[in-house]
C-alpha positions in Angstrom: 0.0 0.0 0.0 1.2 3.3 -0.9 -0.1 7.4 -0.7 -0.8 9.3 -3.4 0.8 12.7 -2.0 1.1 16.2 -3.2 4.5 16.8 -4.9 6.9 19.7 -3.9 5.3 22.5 -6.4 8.6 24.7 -5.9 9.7 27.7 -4.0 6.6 30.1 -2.5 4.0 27.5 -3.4 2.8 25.4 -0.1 -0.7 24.6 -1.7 -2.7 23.7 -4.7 -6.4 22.5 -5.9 -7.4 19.2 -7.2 -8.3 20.2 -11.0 -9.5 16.7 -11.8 -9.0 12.9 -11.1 -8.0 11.4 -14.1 -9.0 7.9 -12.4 -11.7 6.4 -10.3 -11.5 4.0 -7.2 -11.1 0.8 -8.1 -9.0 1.5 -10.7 -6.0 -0.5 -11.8 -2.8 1.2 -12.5 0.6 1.1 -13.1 3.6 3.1 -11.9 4.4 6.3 -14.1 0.5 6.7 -14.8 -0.9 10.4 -14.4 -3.4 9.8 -11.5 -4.6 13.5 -11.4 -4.2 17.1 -12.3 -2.9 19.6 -9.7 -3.8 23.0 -10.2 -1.5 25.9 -8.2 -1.2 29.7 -8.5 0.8 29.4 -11.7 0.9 26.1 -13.9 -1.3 22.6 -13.8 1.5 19.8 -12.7 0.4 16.2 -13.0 0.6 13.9 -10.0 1.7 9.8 -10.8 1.7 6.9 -9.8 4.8 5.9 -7.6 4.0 1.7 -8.0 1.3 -0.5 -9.3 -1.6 -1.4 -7.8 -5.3 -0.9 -7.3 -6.8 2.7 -6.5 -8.7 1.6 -2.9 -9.4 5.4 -1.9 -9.7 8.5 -2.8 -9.8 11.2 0.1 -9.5 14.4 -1.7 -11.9 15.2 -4.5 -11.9 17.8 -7.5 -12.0 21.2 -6.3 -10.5 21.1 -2.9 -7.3 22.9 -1.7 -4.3 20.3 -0.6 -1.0 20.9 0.6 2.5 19.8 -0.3 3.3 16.4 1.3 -0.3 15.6 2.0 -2.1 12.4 0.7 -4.6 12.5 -1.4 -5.4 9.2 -2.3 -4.3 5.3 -1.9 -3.0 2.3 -3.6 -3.3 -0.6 -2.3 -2.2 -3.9 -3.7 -3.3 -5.7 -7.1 -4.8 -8.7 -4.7 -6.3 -6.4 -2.1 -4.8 -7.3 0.2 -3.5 -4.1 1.2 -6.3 -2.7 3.3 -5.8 0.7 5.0 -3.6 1.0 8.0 -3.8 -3.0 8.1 -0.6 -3.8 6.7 -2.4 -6.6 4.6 -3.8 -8.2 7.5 -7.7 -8.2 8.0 -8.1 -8.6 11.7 -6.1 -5.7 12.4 -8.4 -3.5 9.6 -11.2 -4.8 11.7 -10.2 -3.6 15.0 -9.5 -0.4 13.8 -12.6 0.1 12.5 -14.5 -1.0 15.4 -16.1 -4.0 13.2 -17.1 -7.1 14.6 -15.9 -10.4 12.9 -18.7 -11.7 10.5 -16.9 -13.5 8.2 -17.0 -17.3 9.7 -17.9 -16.3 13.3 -13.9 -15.3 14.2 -14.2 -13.4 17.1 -10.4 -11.5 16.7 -12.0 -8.2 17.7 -12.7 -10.0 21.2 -9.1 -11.5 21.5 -7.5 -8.0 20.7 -8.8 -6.6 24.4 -5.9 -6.0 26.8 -6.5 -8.6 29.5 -10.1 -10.0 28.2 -11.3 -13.4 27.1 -14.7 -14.5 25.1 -15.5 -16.9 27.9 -17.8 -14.3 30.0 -21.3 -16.0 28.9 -20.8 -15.1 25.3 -20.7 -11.6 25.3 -17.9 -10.2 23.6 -19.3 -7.1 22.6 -18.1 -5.8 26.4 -14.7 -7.0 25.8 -14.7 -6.0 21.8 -15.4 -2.6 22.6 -12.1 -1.1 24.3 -10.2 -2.7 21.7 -12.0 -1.3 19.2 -11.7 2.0 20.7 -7.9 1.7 21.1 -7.2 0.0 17.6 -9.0 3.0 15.7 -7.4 5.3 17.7 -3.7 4.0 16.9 -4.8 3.3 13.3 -6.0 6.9 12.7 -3.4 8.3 13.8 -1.0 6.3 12.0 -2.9 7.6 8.9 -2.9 11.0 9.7 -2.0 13.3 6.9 1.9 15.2 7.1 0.0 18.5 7.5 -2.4 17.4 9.9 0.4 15.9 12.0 2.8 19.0 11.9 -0.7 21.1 13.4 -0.9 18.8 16.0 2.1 19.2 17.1 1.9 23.1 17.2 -1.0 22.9 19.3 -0.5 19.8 21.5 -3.3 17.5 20.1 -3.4 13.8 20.5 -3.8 12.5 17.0 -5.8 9.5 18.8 -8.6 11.9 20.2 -9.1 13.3 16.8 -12.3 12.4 15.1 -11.9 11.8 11.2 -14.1 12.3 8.5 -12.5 10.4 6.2 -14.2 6.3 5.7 -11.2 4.8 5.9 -10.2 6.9 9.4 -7.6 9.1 7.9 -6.9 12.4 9.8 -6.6 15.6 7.5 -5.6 19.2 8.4 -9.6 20.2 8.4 -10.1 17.1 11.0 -7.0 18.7 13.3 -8.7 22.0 12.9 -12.3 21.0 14.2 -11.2 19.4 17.0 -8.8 22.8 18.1 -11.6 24.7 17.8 -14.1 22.6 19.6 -11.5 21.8 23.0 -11.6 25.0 24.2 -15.6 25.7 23.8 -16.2 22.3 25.6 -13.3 22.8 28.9 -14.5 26.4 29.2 -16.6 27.2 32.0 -20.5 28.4 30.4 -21.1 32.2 29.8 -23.7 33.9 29.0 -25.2 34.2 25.5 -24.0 38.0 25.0 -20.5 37.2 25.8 -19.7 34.8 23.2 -21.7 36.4 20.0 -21.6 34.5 16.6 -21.9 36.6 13.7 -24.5 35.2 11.5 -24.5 35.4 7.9 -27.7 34.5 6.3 -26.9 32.1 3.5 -27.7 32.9 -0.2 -30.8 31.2 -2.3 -28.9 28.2 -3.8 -28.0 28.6 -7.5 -28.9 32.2 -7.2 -26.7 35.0 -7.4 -27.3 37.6 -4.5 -28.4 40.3 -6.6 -29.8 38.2 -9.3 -33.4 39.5 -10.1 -36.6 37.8 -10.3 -37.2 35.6 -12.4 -33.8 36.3 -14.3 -31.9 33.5 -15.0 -27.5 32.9 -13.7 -25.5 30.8 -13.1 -22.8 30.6 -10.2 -19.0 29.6 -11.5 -16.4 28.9 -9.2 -12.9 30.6 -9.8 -10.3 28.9 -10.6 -7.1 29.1 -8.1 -4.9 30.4 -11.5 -7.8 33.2 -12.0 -8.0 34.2 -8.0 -4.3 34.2 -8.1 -4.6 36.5 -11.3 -7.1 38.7 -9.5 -5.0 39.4 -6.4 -1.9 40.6 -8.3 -3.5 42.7 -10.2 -5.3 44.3 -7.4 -1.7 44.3 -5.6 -0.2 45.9 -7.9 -2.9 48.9 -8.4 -2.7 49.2 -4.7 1.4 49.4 -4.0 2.9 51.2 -7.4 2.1 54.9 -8.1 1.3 53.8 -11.9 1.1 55.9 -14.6 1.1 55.7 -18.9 2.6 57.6 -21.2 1.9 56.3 -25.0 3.4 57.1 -28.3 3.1 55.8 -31.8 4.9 53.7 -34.1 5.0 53.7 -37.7 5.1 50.2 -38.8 6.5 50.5 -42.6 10.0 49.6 -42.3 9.4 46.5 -39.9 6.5 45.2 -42.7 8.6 46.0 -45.1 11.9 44.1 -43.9 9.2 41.2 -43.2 8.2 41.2 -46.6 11.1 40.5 -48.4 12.9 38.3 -46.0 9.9 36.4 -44.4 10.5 33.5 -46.7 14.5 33.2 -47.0 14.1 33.6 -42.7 12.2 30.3 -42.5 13.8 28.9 -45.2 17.1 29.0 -43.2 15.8 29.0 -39.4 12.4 27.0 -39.5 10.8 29.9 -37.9 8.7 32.8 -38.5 9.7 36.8 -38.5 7.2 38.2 -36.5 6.8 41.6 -35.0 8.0 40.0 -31.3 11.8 39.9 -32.0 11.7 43.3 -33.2 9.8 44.9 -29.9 12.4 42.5 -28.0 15.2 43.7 -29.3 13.5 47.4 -29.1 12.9 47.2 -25.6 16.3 45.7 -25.0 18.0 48.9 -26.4 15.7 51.2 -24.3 16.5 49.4 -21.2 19.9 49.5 -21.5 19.8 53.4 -22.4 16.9 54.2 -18.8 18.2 51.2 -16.6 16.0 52.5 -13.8 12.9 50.7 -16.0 14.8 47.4 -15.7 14.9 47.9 -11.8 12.9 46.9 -8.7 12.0 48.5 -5.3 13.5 46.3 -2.3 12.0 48.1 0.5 14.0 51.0 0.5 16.6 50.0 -1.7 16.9 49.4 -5.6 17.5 46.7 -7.6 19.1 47.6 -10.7 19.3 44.1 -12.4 22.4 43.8 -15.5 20.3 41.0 -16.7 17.3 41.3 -19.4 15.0 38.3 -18.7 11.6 39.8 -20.6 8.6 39.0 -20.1 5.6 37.9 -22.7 2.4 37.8 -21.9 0.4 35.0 -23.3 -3.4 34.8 -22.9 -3.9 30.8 -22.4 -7.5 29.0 -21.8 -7.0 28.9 -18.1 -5.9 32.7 -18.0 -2.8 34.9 -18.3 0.5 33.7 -18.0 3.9 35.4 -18.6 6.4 33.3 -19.4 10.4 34.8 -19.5 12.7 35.0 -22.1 16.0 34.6 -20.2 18.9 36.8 -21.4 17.2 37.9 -24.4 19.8 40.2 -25.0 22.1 37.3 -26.1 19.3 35.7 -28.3 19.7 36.6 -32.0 16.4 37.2 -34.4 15.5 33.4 -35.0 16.4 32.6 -31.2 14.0 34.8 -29.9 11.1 34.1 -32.0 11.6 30.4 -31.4 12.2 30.6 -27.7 8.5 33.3 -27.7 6.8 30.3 -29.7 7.6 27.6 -27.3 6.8 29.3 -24.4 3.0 30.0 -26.1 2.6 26.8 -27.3 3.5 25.5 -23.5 1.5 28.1 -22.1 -1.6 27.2 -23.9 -1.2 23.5 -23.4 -0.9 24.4 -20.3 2.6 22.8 -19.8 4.8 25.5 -18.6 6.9 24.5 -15.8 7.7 26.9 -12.9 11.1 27.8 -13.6 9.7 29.3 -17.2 7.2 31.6 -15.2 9.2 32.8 -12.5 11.3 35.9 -12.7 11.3 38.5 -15.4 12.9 42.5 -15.8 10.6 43.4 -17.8 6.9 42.6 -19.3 6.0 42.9 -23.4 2.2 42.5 -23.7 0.0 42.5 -26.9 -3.2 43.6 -27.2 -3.4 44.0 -30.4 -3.4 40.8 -31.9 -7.4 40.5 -30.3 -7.9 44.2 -31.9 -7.3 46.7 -29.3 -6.3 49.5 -30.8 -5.1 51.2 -27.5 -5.0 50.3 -23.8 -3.0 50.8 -20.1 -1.1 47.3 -19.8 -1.4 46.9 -15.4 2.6 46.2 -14.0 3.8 42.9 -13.5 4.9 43.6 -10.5 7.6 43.3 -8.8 8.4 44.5 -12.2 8.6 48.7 -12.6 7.3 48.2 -16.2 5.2 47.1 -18.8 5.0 47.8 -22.7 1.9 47.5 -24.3 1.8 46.9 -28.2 -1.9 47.3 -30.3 -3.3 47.0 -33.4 -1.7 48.0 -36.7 -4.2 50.8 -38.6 -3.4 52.6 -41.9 -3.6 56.2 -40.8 -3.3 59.3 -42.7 0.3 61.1 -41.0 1.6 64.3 -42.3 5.1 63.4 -44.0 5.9 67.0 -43.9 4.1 70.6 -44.5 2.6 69.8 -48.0 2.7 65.4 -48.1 0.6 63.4 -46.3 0.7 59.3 -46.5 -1.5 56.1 -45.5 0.7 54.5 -43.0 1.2 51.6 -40.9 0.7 52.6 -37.2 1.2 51.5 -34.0 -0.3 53.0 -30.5 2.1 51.6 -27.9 1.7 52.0 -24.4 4.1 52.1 -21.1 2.6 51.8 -17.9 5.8 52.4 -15.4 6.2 52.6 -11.3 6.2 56.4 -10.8 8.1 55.7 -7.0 10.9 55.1 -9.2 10.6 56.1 -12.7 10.0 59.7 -13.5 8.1 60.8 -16.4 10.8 62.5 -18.3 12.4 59.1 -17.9 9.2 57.0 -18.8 9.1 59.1 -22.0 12.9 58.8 -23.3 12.1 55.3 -22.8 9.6 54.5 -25.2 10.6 57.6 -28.2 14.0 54.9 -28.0 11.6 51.9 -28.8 10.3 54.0 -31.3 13.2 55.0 -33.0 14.6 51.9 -32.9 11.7 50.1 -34.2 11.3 52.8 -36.9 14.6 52.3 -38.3 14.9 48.5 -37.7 18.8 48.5 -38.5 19.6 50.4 -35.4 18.6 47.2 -33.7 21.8 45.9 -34.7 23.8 48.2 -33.5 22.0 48.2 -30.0 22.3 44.5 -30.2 
């Protein structure tokens, strides 16, 4: 017999959600099989099989939030003979469940009693019944979860006096919890009804929002832990940074143009497309290096000026935003960077990114415009002191000079920067750089 227990999900991440059991009790599998999908604040992670056997429990289902090292399940032997906190041997499954012996009129429950015999006019239910107290007691809390033994210990609990919800009689964190919580109402002494208040909250109508009108039909969703997690940061972020956007536009002709003619010899010769990300890269890349306070980050009351350019893309994937990081772009060449940006999107929206990909990041590149926007505020990344925003391409009539005026490609972009930090003179030098640099593509490789 062996747990099925939440893997380490890496540095800052204690907990995660079961997304869905990809098997049932009963189940036969073998080892390496994908069990069931974890779902954490950043990335889905798979959980497998460690050995073969027979699924014989599941004690965490779909939707509920589990902790690292904490069992979610069992596998017990192909014969079934591995019966929970029995070691493979029936008599002592039935003491600890309290269960009297049915199968062939084997009283063991009786012989298990410290000190007690069956020959007290047949009655061994009065012998049966310490034993059965004590085995369930031991057996429990031999199959108490990691986290519910670590909160026992931080608050002095006997595992053995801890009722558990679970029908096999393992002890979670929410079983540890209960029985905290209910101690000290049962030893204290009674007081009145005023001392003690319990807020009530009135529960809403079920499958009805609380605002919902009459007769109106909804529909109540439950958000997903990646979505919460979303939520939160962005709130964060509006919260601690004095943010502010200053926009410019780009005109696109020289990028489209370049693309035009060498689209075909480029993924001829690296198997890749030349798309407009490797260009904004690069772009940004120059700007960074020329207003290094934009590749920085506030450490209390210190600054990090990071000599590193790990950028950010932001990918909009089925089970929400995601922004993966290019590491050291700077070192990338054209082809590397559009490759490394397509893998990372193709991971993010199989939902396959590890952690490693998403953590980190100088600096974010986000693109609105490939859904239409034609013009937006891009929200920090935080701990990130900026964000670049790219939008739609639009022929628009631009004055050449006094007397011409052309159709031309163009480009709103965006930068949404940390004014604690960055000041506006600064935020603007930034992004007229990305423009120039983007508007006369060959400077790119002299920045490069």
């Amino acid at each position: 017999m062996s747990e099925i227990k939440v893997p380490d999900l890496g540095e800052s991440i204690s907990e995660g959600t079961i997304y869905k059991w990809l098997v049932k009790e009963g189940d036969t599998v073998g080892q390496g099989d994908v069990l069931a999908e974890l779902e954490t604040d950043k990335v889905n992670l798979e959980i497998s099989a460690e050995e073969d056997g027979v699924i014989s429990s599941i004690l965490r289902q779909a939707g509920e939030n589990v902790a690292v090292g904490e069992a979610i399940g069992i596998i017990g032997s192909a014969d079934g003979a591995a019966v929970a906190g029995g070691g493979g041997k029936p008599e002592a499954a039935s003491a600890a469940t309290g269960s009297s012996a049915s199968d062939g009129g084997k009283p063991e429950a009786a012989s298990a009693a410290p000190g007690g015999s069956a020959s007290d006019g047949g009655k061994p239910e009065a012998a049966s019944a310490p034993a059965a107290s004590e085995g369930a007691a031991a057996g429990t809390a031999a199959l108490a979860s990691p986290g519910a033994r670590k909160l026992a210990r931080e608050r002095g609990i006997d595992l053995g006096e801890v009722s558990a919800r679970d029908p096999i009689g393992r002890i979670g964190q929410a079983d540890v919890n209960g029985h905290g919580a209910a101690v000290p109402e049962a030893a204290a002494p009674a007081a009145p009804a005023a001392a003690r208040p319990e807020p009530v909250k009135p529960p809403a109508p079920a499958g009805k929002a609380p605002h919902a009108e009459d007769g109106k039909a909804t529909e109540r969703k439950r958000m997903s832990r990646r979505r919460l997690t979303i939520a939160s940061r962005l709130v964060e972020a509006q919260q601690t940074a004095a943010m502010l956007t200053t926009f410019n536009e780009v005109d696109m002709t020289a990028i489209l143009d370049i693309r035009k003619r060498r689209k075909d010899a480029f993924k001829e010769k690296h198997e890749v497309g030349l798309g407009f990300m490797s260009f904004f890269t690069k772009a940004v890349i120059g700007a960074l290096k020329a207003y290094p306070l934009l590749n920085a980050e506030i450490d209390g009351e210190d600054l990090l000026l990071k000599k590193y350019y790990d950028i950010g893309i932001a990918v909009a994937a089925k089970e929400g935003l995601v922004v993966p990081v290019v590491r050291d772009a700077d070192r990338l060449s054209f082809p590397e960077i559009e490759r490394k940006i397509g893998e990372l999107a193709s991971k993010a929206r199989a939902n396959t990114l590890s952690l490693p990909e998403l953590q980190g990041g100088t600096f974010t590149i986000t693109n609105g415009g490939v859904f239409g926007s034609l013009l937006s505020t891009p929200i920090l990344n935080t701990p990130q002191v900026g964000i670049l925003g790219m939008h739609k391409i639009q022929l628009r009539p631009i004055a050449l000079d006094e007397e011409r005026t052309a159709n031309r490609p163009m480009m709103y972009v965006a930068l949404s920067y940390d004014h604690r930090i960055v000041d506006g003179s600064e935020a603007v030098g930034f992004l007229v750089k990305v423009k120039e640099l983007l508007e006369d593509p060959e400077a790119l490789l002299l920045e490069g």
